[in-house]
C-alpha positions as CSV (number, residue, x, y, z in Angstrom):
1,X,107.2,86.8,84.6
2,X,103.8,88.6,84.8
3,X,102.3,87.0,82.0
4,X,103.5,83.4,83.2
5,X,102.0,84.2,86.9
6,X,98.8,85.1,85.0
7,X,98.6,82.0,83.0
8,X,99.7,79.9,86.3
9,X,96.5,81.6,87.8
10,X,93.9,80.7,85.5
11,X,93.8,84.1,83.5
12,X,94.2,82.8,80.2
13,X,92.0,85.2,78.3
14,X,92.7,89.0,80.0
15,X,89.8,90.6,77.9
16,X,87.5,90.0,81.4
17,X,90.9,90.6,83.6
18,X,90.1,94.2,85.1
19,X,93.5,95.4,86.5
20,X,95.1,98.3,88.6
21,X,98.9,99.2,89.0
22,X,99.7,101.3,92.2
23,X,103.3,103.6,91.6
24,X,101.9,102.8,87.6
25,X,104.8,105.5,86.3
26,X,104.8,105.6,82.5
27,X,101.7,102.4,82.4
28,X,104.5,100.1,80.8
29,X,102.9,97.2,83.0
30,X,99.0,98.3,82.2
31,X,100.1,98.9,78.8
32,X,101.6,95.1,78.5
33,X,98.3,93.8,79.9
34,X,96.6,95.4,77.0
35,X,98.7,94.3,74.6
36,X,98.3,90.5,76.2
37,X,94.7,90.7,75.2
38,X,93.0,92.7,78.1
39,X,91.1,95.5,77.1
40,X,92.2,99.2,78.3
41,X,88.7,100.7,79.5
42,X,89.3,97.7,82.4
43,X,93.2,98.7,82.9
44,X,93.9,101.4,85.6
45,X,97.0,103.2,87.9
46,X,98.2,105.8,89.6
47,X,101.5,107.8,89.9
48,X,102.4,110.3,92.1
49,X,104.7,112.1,89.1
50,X,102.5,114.1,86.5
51,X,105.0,113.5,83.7
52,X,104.8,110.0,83.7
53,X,101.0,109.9,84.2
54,X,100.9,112.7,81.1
55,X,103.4,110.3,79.1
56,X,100.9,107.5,80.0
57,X,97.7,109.0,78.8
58,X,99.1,110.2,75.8
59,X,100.4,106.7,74.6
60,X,96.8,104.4,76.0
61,X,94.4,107.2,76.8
62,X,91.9,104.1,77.4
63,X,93.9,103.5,80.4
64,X,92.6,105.8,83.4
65,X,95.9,106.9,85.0
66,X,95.4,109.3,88.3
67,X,98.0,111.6,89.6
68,X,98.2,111.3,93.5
69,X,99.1,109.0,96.0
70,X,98.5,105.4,96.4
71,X,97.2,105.7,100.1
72,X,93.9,107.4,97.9
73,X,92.8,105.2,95.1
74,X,90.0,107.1,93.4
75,X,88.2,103.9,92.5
76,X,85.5,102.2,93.6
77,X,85.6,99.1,96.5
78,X,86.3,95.2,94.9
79,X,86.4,96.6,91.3
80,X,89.6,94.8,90.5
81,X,90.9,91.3,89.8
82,X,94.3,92.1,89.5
83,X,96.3,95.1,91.9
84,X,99.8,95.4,90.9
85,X,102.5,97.5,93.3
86,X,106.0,96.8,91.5
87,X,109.0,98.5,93.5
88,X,106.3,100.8,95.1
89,X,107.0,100.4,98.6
90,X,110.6,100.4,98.7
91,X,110.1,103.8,97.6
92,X,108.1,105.0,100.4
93,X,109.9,105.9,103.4
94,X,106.5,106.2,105.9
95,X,105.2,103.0,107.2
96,X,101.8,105.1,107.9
97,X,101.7,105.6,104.3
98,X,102.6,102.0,103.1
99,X,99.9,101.0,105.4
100,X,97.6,102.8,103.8
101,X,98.8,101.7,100.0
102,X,98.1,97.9,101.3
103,X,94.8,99.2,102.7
104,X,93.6,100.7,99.4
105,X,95.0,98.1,97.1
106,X,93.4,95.5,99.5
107,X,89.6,97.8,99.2
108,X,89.6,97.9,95.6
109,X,91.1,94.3,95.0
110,X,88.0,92.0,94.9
111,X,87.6,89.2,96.9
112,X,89.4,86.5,95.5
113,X,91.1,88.6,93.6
């Protein structure tokens, strides 16, 4: 479904695509964009459970994977084309905090993007 939603948006070639993945868990989605053709030094996520960010990092260490919460993206503002947030918010019981998920996956998704 990803990869057709991708193609239906123009990204035919994901070696440009720079992507992040909010509630990333084990990277299985980052870890699919790589092996669609985008390139890992452009693939990031976070997860608030250290095991699965640890299991991440040890299968793509290319992929920078932070251990924290979504409502505090350590990344910089517009840097990428692609923000991902699969099952995330059903998961988070505070609407203060979902706001603030949407807020920082809204900063660092560029315009357009």
């Amino acid at each position: 479904m990803l990869a057709r939603l991708l193609k239906r948006s123009g990204w035919l070639q994901l070696d440009a695509l720079r992507g992040f993945e909010a509630g990333c868990s084990t990277g299985y989605n980052l870890r699919m964009l790589v092996q669609w053709g985008g390139r890992p030094e452009h693939m990031a996520g976070i997860d608030l459970d250290d095991e699965a960010v640890d299991y991440c990092k040890a299968r793509a260490p290319e992929i920078r994977v932070h251990a924290g919460s979504a409502d505090t993206i350590p990344e910089p503002d517009a840097s990428f084309d692609l923000s991902l947030a699969f099952t995330l918010f059903s998961s988070v019981p505070d609407e203060t905090v979902s706001q603030g998920i949407a807020r920082e996956l809204s900063r660092i998704t560029r315009p357009g993007g």
